[in-house]
SENUVO-199216 format. One record per residue (C-alpha): residue in three letters; x, y, z; residue number from 1. Coordinates in steps of 0.1 Angstrom, whole numbers, padded with zeros to 4 digits. Example, Ala and Ser with C-alpha at 12.3 -4.5 7.8 and 13.67 -1.06 7.14 Angstrom:
SENUVO-199216
r/u/v/w/k
Ala/0123/-0045/0078/1
Ser/0137/-0011/0071/2
This chain:
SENUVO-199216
r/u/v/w/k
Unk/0000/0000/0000/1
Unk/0015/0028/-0008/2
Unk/0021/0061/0018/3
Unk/-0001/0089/0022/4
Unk/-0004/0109/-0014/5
Unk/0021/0086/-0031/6
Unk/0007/0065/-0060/7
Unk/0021/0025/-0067/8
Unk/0050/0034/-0100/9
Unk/0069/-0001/-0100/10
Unk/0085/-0029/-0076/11
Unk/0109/-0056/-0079/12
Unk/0108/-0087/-0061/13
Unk/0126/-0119/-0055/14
Unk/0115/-0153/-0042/15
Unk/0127/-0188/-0043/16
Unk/0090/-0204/-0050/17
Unk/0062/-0189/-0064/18
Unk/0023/-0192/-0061/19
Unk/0012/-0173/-0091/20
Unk/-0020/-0167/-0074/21
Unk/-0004/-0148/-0044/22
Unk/0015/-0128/-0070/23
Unk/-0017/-0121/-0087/24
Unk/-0031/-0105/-0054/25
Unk/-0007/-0078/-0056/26
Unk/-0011/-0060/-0088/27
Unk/-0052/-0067/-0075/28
Unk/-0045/-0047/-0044/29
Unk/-0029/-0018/-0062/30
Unk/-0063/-0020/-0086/31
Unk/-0085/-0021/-0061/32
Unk/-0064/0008/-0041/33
Unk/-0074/0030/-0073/34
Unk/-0108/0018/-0086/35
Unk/-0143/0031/-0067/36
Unk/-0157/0003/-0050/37
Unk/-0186/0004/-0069/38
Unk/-0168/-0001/-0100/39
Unk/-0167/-0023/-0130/40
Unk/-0150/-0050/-0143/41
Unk/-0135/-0030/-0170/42
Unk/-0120/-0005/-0148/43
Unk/-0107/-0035/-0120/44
Unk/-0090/-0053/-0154/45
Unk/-0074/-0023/-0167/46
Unk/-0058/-0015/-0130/47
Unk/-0047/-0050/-0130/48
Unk/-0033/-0049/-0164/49
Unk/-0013/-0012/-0157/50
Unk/-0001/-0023/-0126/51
Unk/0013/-0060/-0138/52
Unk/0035/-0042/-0164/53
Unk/0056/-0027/-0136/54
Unk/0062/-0052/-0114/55
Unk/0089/-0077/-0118/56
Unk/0097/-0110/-0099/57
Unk/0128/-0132/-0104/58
Unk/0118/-0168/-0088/59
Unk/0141/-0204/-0088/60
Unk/0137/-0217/-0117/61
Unk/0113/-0251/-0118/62
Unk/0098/-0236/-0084/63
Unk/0066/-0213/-0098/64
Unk/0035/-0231/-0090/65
Unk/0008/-0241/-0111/66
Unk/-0027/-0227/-0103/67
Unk/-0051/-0248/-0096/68
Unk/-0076/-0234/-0118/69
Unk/-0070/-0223/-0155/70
Unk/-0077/-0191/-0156/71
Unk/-0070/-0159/-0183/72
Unk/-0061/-0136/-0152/73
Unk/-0028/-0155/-0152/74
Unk/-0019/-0144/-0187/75
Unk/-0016/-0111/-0167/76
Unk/0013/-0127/-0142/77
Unk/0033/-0144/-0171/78
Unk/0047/-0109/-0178/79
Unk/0063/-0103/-0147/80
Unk/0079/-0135/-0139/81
Unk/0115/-0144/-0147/82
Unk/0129/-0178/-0141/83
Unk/0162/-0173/-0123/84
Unk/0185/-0207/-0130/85
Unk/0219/-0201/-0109/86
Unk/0248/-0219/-0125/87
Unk/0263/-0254/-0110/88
Unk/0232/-0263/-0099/89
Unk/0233/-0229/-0072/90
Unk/0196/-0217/-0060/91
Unk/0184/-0185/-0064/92
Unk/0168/-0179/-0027/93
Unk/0166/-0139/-0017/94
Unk/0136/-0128/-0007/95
Unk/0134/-0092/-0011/96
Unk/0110/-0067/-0023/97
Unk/0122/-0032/-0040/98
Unk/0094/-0008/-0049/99
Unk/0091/0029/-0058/100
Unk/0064/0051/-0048/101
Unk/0057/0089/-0067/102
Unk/0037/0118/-0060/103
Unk/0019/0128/-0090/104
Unk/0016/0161/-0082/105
Unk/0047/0171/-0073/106
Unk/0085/0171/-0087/107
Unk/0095/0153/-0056/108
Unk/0119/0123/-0056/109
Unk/0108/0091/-0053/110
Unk/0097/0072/-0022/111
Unk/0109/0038/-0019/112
Unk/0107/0008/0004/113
Unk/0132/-0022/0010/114
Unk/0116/-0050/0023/115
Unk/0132/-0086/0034/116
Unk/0112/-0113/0039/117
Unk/0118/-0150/0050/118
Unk/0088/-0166/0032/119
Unk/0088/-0176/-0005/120
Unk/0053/-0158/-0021/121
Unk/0034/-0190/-0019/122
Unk/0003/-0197/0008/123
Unk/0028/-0213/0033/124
Unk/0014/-0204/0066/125
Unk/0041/-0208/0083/126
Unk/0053/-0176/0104/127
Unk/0074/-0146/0087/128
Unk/0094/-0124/0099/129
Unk/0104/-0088/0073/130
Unk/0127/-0056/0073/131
Unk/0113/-0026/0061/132
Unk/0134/0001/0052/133
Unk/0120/0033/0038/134
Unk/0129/0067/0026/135
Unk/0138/0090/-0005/136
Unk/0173/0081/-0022/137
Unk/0198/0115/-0016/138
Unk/0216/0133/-0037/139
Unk/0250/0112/-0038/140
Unk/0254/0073/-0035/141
Unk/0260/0052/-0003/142
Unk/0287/0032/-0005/143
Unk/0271/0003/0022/144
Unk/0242/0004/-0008/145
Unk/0264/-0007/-0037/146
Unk/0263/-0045/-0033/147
Unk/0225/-0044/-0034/148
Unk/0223/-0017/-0063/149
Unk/0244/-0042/-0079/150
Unk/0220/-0070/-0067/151
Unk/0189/-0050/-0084/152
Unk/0205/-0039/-0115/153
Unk/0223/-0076/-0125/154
Unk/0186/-0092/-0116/155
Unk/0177/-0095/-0152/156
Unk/0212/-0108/-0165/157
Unk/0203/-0140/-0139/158
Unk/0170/-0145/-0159/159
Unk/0170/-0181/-0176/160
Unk/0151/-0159/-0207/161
Unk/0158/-0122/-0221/162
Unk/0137/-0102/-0197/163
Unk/0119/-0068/-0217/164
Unk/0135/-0038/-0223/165
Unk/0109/-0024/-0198/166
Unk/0122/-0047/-0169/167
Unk/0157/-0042/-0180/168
Unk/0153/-0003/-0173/169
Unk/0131/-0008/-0144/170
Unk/0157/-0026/-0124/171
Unk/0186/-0002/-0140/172
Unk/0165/0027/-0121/173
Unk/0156/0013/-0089/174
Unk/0198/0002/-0088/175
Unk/0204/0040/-0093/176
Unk/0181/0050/-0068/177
């Protein structure tokens, strides 16, 4: 959810399984977030579709789930996850969530929130534990930040296929930040 007067703009996350459902009730939240309750369909489909453009999620390869139900909703997920397959048989295990918050009215910088979990996005119900870190990024780089800038930025180059252009600048931005 994002802060007071700040609007969703994109995330990245990273988990070693995958329940393509639970990822499908994020980009729902942010729809809901924006849509009148009383709304339609059309406008609930269209949140869902703008918001599942800017939202990436790198997951262990072979580990994504599949729904129980068929469903055309899921078409919607495809498009923001990237199979991650580590070489000599490594795993690809952080569980981290990277996502960047604007105010559309205003020139300010970005607001954006680190978040560490220690449950995969499945429907374990097992107990979890996070770190939330938020703030605007400054005017100069940290240098405690630059193994996790690197982190962000080389996500795509650990995708098992070539991740869009879109993602590709999406996690070259949030790096920056």
């Amino acid at each position: 959810t994002p802060p007071a007067n700040m609007a969703f703009d994109k995330a990245i996350g990273t988990t070693f399984s995958l329940d393509p459902g639970i990822l499908l009730s994020i980009p729902a939240h942010l729809a809901d977030l924006g849509t009148d309750k009383g709304g339609d369909d059309i406008s609930t489909w269209e949140g869902l579709y703008r918001h599942s453009k800017n939202i990436s999620v790198y997951a262990q390869r072979a580990r994504i789930q599949v729904p129980a139900l068929a469903s055309p909703v899921y078409g919607l997920v495809e498009s923001m996850i990237h199979e991650v397959a580590l070489p000599s048989r490594g795993q690809f295990h952080p569980k981290i969530w990277l996502i960047r918050f604007i105010d559309e009215s205003s020139q300010d910088r970005p607001y954006l929130r680190l978040v560490f979990l220690s449950r995969n996005l499945t429907r374990d119900r097992s107990w979890d534990i996070s770190l939330k870190l938020e703030g605007r990024p400054g005017p100069r780089n940290i240098a405690q930040s630059k193994d996790l800038a690197g982190f962000i930025a080389n996500l795509p180059r650990m995708a098992k296929h070539t991740v869009p252009d879109s993602h590709n600048e999406q996690a070259n931005q949030l790096a920056l930040e």
